[in-house]
C-alpha positions in Angstrom: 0.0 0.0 0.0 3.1 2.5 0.7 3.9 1.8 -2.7 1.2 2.9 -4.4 0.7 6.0 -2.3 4.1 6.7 -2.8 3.9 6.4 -6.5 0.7 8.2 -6.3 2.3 10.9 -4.9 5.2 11.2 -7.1 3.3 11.0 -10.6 0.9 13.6 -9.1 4.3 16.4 -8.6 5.8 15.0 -12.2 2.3 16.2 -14.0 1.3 19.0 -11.7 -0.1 21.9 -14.1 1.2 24.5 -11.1 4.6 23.6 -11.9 4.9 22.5 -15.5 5.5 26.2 -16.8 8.8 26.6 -14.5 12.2 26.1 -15.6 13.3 22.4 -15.0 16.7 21.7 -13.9 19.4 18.1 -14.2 20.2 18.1 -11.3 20.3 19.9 -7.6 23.9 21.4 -5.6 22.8 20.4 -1.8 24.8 21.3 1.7 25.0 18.9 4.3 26.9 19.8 7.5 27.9 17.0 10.2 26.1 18.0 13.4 28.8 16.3 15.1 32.1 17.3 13.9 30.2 20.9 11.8 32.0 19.3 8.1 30.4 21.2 5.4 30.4 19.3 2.5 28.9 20.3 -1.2 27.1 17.5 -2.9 26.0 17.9 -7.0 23.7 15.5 -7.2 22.2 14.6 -10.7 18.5 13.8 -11.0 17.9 10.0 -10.0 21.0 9.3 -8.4 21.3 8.1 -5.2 23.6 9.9 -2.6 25.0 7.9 0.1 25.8 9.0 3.2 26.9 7.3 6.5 23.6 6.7 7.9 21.3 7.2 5.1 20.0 7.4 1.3 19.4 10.1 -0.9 17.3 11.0 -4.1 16.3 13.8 -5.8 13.8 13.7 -8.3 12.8 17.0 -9.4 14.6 19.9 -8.6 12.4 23.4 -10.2 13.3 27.1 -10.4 10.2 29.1 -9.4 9.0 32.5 -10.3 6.0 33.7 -8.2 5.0 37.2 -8.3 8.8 38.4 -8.6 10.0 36.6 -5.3 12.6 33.7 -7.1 12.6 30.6 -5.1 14.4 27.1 -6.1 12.7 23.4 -5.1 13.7 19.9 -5.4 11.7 16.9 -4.5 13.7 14.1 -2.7 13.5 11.1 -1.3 15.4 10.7 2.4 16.0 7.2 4.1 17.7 6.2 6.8 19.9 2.9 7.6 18.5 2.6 10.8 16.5 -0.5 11.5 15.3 1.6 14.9 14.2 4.3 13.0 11.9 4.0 10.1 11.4 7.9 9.4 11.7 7.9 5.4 11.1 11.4 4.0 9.1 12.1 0.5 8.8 15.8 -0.1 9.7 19.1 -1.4 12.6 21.3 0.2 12.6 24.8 -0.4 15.6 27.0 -0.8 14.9 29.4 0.7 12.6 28.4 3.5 15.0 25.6 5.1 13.2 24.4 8.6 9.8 24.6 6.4 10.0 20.9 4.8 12.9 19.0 6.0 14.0 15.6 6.4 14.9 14.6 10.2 18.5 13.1 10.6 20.3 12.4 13.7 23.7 13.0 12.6 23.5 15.6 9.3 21.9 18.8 8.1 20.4 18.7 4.8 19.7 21.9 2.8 19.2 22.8 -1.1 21.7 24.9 -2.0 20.5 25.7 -6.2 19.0 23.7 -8.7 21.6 22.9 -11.3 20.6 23.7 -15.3 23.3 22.1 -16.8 23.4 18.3 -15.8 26.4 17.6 -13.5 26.2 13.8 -14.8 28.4 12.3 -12.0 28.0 12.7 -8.1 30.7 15.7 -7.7 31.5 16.5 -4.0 33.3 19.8 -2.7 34.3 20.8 1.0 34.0 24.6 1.9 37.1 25.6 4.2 36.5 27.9 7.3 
């Protein structure tokens, strides 16, 4: 039953008539910091690929450049799971650029924000580290 909502779900934000106008993008730049040791690390993350980190699984699906009324905003639609067998908290949604704490996927040990939505298609998994 999960499956079908789930794909429910997901064919319903591929053929929404809201967002069909917008510009569509390959792939999606996201930030994820280590709560524990404060790493910043880059990901650029092509559509459909999976992004593996320590403790979970990652998948972005859509990621959209927005216009409404002037204001410029930037969303991805991804897919969140954790390793965990004590914690079954999967995440299916929209994050927003620029509204991070609105729509987020809970994870014990990272921070996960979108950074841009990426025109050109980055093709491979490409990760960067920022230096403080």
């Amino acid at each position: 039953m999960k499956v079908l909502y789930y794909t429910f779900l997901i064919l319903f934000f591929f053929k929404s008539p809201i967002l069909a106008s917008e510009n569509e993008c390959q792939g999606a730049k996201l930030r994820v910091i280590n709560k524990i040791t404060s790493e910043k690390v880059f990901y650029d993350v092509p559509l459909s690929q999976t992004l593996e980190l320590d403790n979970a699984k990652i998948i972005i699906f859509r990621c959209v450049k927005i216009e409404n009324e002037g204001a410029n905003d930037e969303i991805a639609l991804i897919s969140h799971k954790l390793n965990s067998k004590l914690d079954k908290i999967n995440f299916l949604g929209w994050i927003f650029k620029s509204s991070q704490y609105l729509n987020v996927p809970v994870n014990p040990t990272f921070d996960i924000k979108l950074e841009e939505c990426l025109v050109n298609d980055p093709i491979f998994l490409k990760k960067s580290f920022e230096i403080l």
